[in-house]
C-alpha positions in Angstrom: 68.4 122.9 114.8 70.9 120.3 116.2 73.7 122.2 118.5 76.6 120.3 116.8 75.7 121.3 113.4 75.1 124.6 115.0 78.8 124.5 116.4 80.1 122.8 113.1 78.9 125.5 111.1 79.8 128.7 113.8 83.7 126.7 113.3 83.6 126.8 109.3 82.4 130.4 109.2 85.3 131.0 111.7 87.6 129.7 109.6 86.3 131.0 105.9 86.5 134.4 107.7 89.6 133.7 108.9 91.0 132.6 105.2 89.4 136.0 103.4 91.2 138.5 106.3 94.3 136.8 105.6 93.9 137.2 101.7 92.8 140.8 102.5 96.1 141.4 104.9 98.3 139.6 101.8 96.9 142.2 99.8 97.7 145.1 102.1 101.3 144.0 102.5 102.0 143.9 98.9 105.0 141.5 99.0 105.7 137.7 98.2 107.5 137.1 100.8 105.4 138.5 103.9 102.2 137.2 101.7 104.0 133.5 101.8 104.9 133.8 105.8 100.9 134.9 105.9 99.9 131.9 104.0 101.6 129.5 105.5 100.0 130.3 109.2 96.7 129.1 107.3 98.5 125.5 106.9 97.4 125.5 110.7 93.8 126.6 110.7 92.6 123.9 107.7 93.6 121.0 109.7 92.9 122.4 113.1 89.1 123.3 111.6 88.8 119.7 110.1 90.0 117.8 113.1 87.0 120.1 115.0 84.5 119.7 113.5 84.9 116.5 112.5 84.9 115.5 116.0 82.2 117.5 117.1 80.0 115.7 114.6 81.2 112.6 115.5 80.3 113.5 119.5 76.5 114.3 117.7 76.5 110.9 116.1 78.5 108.8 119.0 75.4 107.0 120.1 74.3 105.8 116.5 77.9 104.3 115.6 79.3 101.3 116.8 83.1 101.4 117.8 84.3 99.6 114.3 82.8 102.6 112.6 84.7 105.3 114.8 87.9 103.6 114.6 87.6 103.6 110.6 85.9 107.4 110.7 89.6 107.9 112.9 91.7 105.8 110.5 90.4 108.3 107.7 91.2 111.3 109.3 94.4 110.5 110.1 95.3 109.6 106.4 93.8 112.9 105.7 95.7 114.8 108.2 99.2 112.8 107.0 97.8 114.0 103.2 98.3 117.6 104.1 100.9 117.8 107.1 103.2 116.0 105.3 106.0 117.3 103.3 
């Protein structure tokens, strides 16, 4: 197995485990407003995780792209990233 889908997939479980303890803790505490404060620290691990592994996959395929294709691989990413950060 390659060691950046390897790494990819180690990040995603990471972060899926990271997502069901804080649905577990929102469960424990039993109230809206300490279950929002909880969900709103996850609005930093989605992007965080996507902006990872997206460039550790794009380190894996670096040799096979020309610089055209990174810079629009980049461009999309950032529209993503403005998608969900923005308010």
């Amino acid at each position: 197995m390659d060691k950046y889908v390897s790494w990819m997939a180690i990040l995603r479980i990471l972060s899926g485990s990271v997502e069901i303890t804080a649905a577990l803790i929102m469960l424990r505490l039993n109230q809206v407003d300490k279950a929002l404060a909880v969900n709103s620290t996850l609005a930093l691990v989605g992007p965080t995780v996507l902006v990872a592994t997206t460039a550790i996959g794009l380190t894996g395929m670096a040799h096979d792209l020309s610089w055209g294709k990174i810079a629009w691989i980049a461009c999309g990413v950032s529209c993503l990233l403005i998608g969900i950060l923005k308010s």
